[in-house]
MIDREN-589052 format. One record per atom (N, C-alpha, C, O): x, y, z; atom name; residue number from 0; residue in one letter. Coordinates in nm, 2 decimals, decimal comma. Layout:
((X; Y; Z); CA; NUM; a),
...
REM end
This chain:
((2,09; 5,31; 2,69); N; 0; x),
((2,21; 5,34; 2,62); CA; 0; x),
((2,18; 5,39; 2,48); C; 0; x),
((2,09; 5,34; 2,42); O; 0; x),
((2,25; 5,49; 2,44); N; 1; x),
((2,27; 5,54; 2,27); CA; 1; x),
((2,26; 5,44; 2,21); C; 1; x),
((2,27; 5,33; 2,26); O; 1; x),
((2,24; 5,47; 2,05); N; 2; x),
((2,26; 5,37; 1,97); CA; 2; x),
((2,44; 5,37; 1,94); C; 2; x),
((2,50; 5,27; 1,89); O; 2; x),
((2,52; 5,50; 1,98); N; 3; x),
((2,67; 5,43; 1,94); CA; 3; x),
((2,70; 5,35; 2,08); C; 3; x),
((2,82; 5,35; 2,12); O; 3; x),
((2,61; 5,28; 2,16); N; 4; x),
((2,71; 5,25; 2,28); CA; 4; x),
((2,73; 5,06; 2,17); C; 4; x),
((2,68; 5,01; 2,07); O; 4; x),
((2,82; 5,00; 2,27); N; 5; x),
((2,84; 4,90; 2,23); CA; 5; x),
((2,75; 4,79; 2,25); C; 5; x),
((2,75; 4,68; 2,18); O; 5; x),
((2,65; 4,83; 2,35); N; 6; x),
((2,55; 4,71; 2,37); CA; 6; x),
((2,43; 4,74; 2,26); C; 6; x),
((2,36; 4,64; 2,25); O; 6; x),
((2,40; 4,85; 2,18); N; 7; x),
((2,36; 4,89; 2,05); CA; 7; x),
((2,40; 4,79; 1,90); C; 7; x),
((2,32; 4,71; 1,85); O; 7; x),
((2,50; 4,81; 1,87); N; 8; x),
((2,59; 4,73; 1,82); CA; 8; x),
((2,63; 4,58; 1,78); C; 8; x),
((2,69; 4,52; 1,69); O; 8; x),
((2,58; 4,55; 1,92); N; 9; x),
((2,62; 4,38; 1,98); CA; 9; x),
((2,44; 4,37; 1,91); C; 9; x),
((2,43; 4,27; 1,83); O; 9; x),
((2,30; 4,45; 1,93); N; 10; x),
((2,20; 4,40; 1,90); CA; 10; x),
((2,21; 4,37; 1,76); C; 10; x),
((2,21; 4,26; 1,69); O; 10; x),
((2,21; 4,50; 1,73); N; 11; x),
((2,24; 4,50; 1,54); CA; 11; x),
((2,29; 4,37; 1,50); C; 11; x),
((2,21; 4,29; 1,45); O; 11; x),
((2,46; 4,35; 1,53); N; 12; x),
((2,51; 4,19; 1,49); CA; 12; x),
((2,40; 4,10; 1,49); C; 12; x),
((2,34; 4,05; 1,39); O; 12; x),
((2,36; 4,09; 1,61); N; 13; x),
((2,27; 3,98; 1,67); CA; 13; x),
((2,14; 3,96; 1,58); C; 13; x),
((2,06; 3,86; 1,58); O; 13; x),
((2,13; 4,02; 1,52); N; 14; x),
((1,99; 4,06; 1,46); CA; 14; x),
((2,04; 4,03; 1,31); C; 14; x),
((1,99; 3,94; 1,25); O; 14; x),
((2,13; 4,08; 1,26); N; 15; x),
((2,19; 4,02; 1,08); CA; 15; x),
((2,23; 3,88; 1,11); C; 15; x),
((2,23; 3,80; 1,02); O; 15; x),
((2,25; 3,84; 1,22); N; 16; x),
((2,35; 3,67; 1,21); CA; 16; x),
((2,21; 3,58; 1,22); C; 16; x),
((2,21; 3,48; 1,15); O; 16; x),
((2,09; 3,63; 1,31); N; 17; x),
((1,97; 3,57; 1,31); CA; 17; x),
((1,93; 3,59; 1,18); C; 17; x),
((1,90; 3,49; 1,12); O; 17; x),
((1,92; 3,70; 1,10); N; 18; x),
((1,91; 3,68; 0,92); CA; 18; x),
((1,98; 3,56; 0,86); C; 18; x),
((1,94; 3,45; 0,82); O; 18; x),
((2,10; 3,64; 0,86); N; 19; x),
((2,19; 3,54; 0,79); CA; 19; x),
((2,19; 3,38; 0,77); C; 19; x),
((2,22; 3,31; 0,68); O; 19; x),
((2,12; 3,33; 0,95); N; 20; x),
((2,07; 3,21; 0,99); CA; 20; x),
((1,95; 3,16; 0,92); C; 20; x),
((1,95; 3,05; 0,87); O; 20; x),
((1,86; 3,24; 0,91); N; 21; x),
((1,70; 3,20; 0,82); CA; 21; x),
((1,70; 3,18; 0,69); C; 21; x),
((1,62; 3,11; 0,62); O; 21; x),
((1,83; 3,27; 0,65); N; 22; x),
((1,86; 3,32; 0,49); CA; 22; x),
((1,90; 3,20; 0,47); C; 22; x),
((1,85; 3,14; 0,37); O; 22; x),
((1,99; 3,13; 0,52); N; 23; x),
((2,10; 3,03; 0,48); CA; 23; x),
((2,00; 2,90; 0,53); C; 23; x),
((2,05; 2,79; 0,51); O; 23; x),
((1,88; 2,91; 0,58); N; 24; x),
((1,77; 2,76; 0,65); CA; 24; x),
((1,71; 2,77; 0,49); C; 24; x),
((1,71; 2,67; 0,42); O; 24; x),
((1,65; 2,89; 0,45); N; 25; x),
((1,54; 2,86; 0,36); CA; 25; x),
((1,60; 2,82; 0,24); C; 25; x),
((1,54; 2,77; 0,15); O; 25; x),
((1,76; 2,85; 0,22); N; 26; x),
((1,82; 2,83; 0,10); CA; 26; x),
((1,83; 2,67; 0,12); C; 26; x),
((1,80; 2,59; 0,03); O; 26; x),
((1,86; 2,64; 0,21); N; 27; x),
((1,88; 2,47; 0,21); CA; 27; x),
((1,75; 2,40; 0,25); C; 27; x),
((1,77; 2,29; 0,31); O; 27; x),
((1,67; 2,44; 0,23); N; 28; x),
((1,52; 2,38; 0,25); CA; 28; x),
((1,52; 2,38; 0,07); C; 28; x),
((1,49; 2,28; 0,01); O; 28; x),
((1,54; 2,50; 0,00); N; 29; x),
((1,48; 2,52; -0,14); CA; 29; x),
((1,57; 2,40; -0,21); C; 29; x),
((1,51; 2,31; -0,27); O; 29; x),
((1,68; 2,41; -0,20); N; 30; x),
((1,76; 2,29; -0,24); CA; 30; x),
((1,74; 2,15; -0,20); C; 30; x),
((1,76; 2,06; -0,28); O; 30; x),
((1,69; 2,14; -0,08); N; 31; x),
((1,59; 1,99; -0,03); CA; 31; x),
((1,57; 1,97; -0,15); C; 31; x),
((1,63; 1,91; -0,24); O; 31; x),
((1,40; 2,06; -0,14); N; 32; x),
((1,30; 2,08; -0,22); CA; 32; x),
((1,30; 2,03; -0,36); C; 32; x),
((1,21; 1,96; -0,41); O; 32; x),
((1,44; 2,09; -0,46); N; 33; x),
((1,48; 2,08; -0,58); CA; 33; x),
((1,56; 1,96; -0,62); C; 33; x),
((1,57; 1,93; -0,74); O; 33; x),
((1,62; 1,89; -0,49); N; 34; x),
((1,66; 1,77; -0,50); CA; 34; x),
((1,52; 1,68; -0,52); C; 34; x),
((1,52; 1,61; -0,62); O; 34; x),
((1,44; 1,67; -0,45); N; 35; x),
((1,33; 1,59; -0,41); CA; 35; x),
((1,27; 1,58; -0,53); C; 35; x),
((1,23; 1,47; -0,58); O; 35; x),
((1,25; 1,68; -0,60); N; 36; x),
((1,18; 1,68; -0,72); CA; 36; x),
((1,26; 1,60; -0,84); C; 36; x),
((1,20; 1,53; -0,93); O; 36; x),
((1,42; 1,62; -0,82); N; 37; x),
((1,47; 1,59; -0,93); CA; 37; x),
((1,48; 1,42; -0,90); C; 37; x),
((1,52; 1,36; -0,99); O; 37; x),
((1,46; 1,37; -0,81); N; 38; x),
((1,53; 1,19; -0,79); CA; 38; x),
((1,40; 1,21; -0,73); C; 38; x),
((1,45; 1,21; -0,62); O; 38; x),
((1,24; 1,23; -0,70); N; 39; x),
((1,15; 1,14; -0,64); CA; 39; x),
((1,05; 1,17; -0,72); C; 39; x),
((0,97; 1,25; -0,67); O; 39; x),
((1,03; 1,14; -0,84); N; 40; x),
((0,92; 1,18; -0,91); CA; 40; x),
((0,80; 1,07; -0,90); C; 40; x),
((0,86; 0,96; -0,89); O; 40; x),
((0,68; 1,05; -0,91); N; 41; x),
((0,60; 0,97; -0,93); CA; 41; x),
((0,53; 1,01; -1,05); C; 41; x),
((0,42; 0,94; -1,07); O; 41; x),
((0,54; 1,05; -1,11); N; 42; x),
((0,46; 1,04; -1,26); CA; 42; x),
((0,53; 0,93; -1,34); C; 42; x),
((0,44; 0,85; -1,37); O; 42; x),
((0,63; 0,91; -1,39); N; 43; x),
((0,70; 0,76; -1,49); CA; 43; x),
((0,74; 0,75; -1,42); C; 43; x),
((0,74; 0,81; -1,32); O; 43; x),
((0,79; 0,62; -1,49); N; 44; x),
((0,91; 0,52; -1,45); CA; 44; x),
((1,01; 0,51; -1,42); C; 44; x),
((1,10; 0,57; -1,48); O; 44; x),
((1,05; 0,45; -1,34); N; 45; x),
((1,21; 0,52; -1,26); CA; 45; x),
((1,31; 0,39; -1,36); C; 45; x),
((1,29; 0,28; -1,40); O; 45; x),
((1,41; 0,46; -1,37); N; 46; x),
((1,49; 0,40; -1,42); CA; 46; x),
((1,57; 0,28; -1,38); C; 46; x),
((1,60; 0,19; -1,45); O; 46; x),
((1,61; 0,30; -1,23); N; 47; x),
((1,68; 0,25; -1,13); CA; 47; x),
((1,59; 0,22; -1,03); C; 47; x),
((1,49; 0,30; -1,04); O; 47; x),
((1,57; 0,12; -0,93); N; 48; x),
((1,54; 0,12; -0,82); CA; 48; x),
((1,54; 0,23; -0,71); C; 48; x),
((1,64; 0,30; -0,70); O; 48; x),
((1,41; 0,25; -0,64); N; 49; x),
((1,43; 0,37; -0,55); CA; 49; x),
((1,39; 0,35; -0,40); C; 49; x),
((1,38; 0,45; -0,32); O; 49; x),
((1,35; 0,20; -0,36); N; 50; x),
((1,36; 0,14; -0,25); CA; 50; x),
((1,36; 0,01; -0,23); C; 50; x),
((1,32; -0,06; -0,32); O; 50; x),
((1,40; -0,03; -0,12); N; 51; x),
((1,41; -0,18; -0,08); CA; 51; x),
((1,30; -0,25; -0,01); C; 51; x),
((1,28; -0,19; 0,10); O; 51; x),
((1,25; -0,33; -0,02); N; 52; x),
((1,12; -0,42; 0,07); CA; 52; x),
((1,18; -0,44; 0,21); C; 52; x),
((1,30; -0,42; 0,22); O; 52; x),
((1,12; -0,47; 0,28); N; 53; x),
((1,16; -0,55; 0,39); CA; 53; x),
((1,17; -0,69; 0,41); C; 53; x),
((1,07; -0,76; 0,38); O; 53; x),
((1,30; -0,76; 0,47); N; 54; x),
((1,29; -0,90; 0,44); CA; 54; x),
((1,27; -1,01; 0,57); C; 54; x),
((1,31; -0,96; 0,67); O; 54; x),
((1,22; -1,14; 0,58); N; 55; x),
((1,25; -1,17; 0,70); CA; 55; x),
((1,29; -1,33; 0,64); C; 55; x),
((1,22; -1,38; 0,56); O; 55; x),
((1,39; -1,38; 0,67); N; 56; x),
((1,40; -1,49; 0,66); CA; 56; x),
((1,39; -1,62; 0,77); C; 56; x),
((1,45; -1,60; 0,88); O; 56; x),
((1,34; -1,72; 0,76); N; 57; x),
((1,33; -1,84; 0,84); CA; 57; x),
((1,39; -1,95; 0,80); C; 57; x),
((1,42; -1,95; 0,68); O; 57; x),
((1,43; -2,05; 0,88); N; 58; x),
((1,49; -2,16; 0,81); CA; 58; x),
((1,47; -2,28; 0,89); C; 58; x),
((1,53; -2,28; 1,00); O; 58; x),
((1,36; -2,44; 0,86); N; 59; x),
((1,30; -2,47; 0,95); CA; 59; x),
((1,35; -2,60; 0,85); C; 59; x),
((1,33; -2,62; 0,73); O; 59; x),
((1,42; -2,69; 0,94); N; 60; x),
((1,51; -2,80; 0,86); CA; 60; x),
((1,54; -2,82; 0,72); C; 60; x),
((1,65; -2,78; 0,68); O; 60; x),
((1,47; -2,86; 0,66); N; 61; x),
((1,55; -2,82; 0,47); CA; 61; x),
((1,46; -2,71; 0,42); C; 61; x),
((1,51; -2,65; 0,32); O; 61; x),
((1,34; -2,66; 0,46); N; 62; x),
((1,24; -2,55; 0,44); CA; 62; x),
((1,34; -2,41; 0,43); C; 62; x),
((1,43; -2,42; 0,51); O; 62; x),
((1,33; -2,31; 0,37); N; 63; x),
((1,35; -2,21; 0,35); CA; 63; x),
((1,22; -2,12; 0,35); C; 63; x),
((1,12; -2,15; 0,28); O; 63; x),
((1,22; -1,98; 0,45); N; 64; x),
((1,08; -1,89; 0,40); CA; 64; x),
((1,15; -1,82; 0,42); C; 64; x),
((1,24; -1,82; 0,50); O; 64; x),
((1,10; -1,69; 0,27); N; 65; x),
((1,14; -1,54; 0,30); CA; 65; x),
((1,02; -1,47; 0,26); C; 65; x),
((0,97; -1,48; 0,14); O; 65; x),
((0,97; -1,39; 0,37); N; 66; x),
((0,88; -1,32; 0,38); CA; 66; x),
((0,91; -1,12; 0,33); C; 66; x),
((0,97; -1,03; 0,40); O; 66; x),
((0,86; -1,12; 0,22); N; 67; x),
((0,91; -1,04; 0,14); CA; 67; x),
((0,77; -0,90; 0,15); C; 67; x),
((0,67; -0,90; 0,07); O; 67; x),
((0,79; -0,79; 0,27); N; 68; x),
((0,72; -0,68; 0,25); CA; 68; x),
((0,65; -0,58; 0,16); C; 68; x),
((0,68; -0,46; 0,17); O; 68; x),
((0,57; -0,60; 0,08); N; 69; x),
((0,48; -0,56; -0,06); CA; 69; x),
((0,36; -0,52; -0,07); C; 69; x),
((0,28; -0,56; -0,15); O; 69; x),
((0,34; -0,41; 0,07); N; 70; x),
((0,20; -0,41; 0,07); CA; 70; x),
((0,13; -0,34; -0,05); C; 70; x),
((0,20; -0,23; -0,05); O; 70; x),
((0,08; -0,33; -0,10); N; 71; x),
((0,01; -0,31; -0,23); CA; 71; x),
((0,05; -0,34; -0,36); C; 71; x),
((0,02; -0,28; -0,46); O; 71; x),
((0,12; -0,42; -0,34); N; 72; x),
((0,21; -0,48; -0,50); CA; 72; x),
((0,14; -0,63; -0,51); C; 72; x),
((0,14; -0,73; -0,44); O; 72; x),
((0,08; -0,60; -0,64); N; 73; x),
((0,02; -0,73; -0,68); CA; 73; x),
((0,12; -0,86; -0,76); C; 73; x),
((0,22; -0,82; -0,81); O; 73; x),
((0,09; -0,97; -0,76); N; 74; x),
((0,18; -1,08; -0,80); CA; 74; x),
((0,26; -1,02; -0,97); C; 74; x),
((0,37; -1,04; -1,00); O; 74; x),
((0,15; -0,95; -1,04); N; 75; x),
((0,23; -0,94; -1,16); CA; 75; x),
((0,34; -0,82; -1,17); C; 75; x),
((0,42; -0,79; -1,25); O; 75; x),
((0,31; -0,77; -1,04); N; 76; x),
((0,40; -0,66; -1,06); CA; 76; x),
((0,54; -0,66; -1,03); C; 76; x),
((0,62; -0,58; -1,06); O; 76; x),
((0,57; -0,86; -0,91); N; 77; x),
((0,68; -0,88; -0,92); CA; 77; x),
((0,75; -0,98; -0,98); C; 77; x),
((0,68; -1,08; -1,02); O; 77; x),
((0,89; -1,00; -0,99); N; 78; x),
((0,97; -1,07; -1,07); CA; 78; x),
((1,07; -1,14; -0,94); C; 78; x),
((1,08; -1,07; -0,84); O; 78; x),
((1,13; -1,24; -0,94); N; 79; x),
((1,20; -1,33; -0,85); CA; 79; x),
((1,30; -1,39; -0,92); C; 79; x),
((1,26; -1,48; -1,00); O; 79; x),
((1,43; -1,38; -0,92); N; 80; x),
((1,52; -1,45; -0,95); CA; 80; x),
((1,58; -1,50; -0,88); C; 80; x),
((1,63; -1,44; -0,79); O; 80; x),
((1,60; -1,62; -0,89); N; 81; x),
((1,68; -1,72; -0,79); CA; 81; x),
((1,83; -1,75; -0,90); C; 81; x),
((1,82; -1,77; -1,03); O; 81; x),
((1,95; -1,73; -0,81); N; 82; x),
((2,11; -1,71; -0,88); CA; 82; x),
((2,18; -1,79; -0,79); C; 82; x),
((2,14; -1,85; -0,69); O; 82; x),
((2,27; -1,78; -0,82); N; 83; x),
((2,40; -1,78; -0,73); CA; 83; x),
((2,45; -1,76; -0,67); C; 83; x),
((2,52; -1,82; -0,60); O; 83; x),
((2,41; -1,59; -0,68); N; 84; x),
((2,43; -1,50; -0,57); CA; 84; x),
((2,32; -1,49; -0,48); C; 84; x),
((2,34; -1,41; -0,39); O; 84; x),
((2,21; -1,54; -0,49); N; 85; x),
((2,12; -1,51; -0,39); CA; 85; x),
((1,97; -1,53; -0,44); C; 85; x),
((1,95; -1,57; -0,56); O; 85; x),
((1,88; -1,49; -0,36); N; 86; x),
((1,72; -1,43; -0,42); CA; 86; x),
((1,74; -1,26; -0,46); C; 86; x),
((1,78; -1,17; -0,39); O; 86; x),
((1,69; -1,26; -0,58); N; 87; x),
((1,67; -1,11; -0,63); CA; 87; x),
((1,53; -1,12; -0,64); C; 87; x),
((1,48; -1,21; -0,70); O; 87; x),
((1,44; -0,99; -0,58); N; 88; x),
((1,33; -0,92; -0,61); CA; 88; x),
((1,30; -0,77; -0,64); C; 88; x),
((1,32; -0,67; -0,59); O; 88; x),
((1,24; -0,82; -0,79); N; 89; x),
((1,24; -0,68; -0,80); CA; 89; x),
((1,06; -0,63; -0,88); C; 89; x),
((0,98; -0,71; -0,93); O; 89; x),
((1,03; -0,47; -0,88); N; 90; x),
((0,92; -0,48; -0,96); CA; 90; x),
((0,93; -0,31; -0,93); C; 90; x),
((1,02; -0,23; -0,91); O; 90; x),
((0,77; -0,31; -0,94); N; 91; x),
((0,75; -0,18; -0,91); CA; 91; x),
((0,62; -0,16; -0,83); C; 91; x),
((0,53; -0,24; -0,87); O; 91; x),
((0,59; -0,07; -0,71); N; 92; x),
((0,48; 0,00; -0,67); CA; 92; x),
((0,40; 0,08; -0,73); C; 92; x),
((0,41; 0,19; -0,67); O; 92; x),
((0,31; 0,09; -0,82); N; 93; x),
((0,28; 0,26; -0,86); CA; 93; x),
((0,20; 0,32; -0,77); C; 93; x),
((0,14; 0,26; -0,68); O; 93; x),
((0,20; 0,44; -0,79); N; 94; x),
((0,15; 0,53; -0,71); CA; 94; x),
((-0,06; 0,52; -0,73); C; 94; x),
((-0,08; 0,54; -0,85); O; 94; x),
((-0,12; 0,52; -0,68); N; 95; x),
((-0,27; 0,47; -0,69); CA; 95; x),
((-0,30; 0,55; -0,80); C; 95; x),
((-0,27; 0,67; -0,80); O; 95; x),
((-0,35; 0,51; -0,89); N; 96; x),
((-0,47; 0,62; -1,01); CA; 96; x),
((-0,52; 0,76; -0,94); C; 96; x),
((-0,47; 0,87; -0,96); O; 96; x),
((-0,62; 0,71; -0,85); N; 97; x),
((-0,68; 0,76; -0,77); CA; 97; x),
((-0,63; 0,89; -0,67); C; 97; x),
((-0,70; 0,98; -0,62); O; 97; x),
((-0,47; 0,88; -0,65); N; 98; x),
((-0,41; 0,98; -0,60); CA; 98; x),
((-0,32; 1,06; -0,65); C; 98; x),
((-0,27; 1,15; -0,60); O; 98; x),
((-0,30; 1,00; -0,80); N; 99; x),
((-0,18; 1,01; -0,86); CA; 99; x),
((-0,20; 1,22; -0,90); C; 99; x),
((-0,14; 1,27; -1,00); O; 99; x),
((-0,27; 1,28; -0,82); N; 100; x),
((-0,30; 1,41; -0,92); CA; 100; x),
((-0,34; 1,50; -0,78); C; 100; x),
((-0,36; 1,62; -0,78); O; 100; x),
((-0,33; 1,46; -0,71); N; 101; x),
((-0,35; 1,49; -0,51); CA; 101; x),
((-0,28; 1,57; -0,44); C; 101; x),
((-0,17; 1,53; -0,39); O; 101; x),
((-0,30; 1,69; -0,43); N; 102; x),
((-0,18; 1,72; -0,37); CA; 102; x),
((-0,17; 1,64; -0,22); C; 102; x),
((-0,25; 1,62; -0,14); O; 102; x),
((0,01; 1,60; -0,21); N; 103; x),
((0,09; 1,53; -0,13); CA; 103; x),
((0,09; 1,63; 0,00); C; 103; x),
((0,13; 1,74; -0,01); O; 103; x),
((0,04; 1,57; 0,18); N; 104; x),
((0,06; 1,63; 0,25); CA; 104; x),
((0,20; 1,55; 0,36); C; 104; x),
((0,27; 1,60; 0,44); O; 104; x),
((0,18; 1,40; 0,29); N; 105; x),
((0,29; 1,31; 0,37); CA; 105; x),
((0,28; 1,20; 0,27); C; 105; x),
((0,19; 1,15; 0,21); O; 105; x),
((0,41; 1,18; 0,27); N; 106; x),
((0,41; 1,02; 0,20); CA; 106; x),
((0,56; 0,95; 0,26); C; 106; x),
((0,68; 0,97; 0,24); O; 106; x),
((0,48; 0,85; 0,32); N; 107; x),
((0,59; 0,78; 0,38); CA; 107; x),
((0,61; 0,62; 0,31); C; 107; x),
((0,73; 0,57; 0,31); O; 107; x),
((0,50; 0,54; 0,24); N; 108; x),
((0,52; 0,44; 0,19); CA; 108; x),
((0,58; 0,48; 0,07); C; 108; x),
((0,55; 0,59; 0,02); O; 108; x),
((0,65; 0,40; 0,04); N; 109; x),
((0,76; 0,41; -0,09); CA; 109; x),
((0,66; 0,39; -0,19); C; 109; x),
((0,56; 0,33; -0,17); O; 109; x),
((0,69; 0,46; -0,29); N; 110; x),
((0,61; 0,37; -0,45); CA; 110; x),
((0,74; 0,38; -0,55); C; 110; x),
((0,85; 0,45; -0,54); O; 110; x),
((0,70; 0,31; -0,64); N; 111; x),
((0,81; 0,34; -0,77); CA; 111; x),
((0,88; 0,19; -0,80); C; 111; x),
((0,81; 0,09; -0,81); O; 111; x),
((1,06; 0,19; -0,80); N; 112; x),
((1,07; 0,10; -0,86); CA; 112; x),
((1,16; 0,00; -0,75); C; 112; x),
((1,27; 0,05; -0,72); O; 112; x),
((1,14; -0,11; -0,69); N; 113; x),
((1,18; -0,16; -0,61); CA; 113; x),
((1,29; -0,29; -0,66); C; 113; x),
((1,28; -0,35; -0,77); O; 113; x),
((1,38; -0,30; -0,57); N; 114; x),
((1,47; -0,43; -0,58); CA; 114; x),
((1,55; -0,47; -0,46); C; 114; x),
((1,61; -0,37; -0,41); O; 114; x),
((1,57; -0,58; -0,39); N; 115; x),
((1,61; -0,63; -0,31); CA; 115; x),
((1,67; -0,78; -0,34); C; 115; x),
((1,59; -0,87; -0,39); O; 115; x),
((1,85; -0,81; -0,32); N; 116; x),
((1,92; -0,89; -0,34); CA; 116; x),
((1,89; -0,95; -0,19); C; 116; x),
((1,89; -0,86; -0,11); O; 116; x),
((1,88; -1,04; -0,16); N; 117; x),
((1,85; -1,16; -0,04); CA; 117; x),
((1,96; -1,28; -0,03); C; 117; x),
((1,95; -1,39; -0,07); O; 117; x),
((2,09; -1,21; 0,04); N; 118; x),
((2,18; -1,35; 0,04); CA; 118; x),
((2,13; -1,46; 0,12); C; 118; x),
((2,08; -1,45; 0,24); O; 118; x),
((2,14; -1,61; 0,03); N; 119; x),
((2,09; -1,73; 0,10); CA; 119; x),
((2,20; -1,83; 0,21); C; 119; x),
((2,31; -1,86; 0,17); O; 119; x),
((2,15; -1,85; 0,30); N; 120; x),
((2,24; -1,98; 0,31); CA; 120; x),
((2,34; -2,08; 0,25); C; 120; x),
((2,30; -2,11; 0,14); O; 120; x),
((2,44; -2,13; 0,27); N; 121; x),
((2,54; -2,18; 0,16); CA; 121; x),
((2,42; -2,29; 0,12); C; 121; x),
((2,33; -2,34; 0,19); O; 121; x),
((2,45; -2,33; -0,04); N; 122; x),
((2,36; -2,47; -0,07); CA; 122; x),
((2,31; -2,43; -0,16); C; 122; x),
((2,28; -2,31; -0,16); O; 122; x),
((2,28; -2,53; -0,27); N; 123; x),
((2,18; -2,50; -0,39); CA; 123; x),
((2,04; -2,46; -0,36); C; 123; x),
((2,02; -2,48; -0,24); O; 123; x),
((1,92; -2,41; -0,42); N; 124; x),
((1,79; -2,36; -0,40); CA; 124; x),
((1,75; -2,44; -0,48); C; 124; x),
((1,83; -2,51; -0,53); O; 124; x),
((1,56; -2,45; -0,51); N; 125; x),
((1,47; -2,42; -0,56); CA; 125; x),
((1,37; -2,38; -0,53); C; 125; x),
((1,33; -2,43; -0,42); O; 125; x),
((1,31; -2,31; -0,57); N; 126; x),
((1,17; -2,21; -0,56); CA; 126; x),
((1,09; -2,33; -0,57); C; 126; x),
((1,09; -2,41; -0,67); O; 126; x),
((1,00; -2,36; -0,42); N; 127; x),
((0,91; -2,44; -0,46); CA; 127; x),
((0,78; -2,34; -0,45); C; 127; x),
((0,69; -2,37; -0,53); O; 127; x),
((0,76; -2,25; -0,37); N; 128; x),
((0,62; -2,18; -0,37); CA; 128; x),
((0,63; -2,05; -0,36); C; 128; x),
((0,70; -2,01; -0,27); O; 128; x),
((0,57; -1,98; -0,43); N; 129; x),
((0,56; -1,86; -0,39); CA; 129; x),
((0,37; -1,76; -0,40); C; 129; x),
((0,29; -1,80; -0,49); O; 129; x),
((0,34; -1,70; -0,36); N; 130; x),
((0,24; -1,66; -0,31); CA; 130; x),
((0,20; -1,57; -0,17); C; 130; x),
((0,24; -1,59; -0,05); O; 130; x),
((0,11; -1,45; -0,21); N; 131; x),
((0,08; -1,34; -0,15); CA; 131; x),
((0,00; -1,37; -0,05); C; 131; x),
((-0,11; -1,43; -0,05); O; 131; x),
((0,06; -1,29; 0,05); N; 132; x),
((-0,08; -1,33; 0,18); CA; 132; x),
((-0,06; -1,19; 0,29); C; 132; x),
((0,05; -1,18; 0,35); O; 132; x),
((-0,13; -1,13; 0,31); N; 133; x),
((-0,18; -1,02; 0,39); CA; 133; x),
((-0,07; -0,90; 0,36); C; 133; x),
((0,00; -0,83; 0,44); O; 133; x),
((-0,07; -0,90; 0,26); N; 134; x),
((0,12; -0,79; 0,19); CA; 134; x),
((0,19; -0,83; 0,17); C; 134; x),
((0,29; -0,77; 0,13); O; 134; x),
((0,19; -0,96; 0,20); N; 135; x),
((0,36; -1,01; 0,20); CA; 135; x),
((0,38; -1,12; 0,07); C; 135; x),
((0,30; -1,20; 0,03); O; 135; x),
((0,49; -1,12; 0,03); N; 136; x),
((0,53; -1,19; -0,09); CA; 136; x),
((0,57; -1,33; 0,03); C; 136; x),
((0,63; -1,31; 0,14); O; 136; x),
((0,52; -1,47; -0,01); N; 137; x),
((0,59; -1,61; 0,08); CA; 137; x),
((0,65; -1,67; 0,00); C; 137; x),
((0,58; -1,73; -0,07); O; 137; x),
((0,84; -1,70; -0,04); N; 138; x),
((0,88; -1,78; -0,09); CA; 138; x),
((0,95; -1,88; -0,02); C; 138; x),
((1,04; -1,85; 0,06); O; 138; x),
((0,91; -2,01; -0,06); N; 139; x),
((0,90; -2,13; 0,02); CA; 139; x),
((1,02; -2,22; -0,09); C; 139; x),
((0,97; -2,30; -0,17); O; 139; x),
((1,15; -2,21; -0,09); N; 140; x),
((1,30; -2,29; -0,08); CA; 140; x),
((1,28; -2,44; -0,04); C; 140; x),
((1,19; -2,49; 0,04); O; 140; x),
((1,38; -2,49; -0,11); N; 141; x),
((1,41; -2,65; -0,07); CA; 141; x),
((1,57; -2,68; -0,12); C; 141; x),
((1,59; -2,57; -0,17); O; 141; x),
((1,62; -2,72; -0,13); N; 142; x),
((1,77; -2,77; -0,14); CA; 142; x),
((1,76; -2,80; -0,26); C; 142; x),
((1,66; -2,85; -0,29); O; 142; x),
((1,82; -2,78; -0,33); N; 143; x),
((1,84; -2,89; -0,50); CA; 143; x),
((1,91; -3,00; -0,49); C; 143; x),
((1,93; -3,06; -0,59); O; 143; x),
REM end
């Protein structure tokens, strides 16, 4: 067929909308991109918290454990408040010395500034123990 036939035509479309498609992918990829930069930086200090630990709680007659996920956060890097409202943990990850200048091919473990509110059981607390064992933060509760 010519190029004035209609199946001519119908390619053409077909061919600007498949543009139009890539044009409008890579623009929202660049915008990803420019978000990611602006809210995930690892060089300072985040202002705000920028992930949550993982938590697991047990409860083994007046014993309380919460096993608090922190693989590479050392004891001083975290802080524990015991409230009213709950267990609060918070601190920070930093990003390793060693990598901090790397170009990034994947990063899936969080680093930066962490906090997790932990609602408890009805009843007063005390923190009887706390202490690190294979990543994990162990805080060991008793009743007041």
């Amino acid at each position: 067929m010519d190029a004035g036939s209609g199946e001519g035509r119908w390619h053409m479309r077909s061919r600007e909308r498949s543009f139009w498609m890539w044009a409008e992918a890579l623009e929202l990829l660049q915008g990803g991109e420019q978000l990611r930069r602006r809210f995930f930086t690892l060089d300072g200090p985040q202002p705000v918290p920028c992930w949550e630990p993982a938590v697991d709680v047990y409860q083994n007659d007046d014993e309380l454990r919460l096993l608090v996920a922190l693989p590479g956060v050392g004891p001083r890097q975290v802080e524990v408040v015991l409230d009213d409202d709950g267990l609060l943990v918070r601190g920070e990850r930093p990003m390793p010395a060693r990598l901090s200048r790397a170009a990034i091919h994947r990063i899936e473990i969080p680093y930066g500034r962490f906090e997790r509110r932990i609602p408890l059981p009805a009843g007063r607390y005390r923190l009887d123990q706390r202490f690190f064992a294979d990543g994990c933060l162990m805080l060991v509760l008793h009743p007041s």
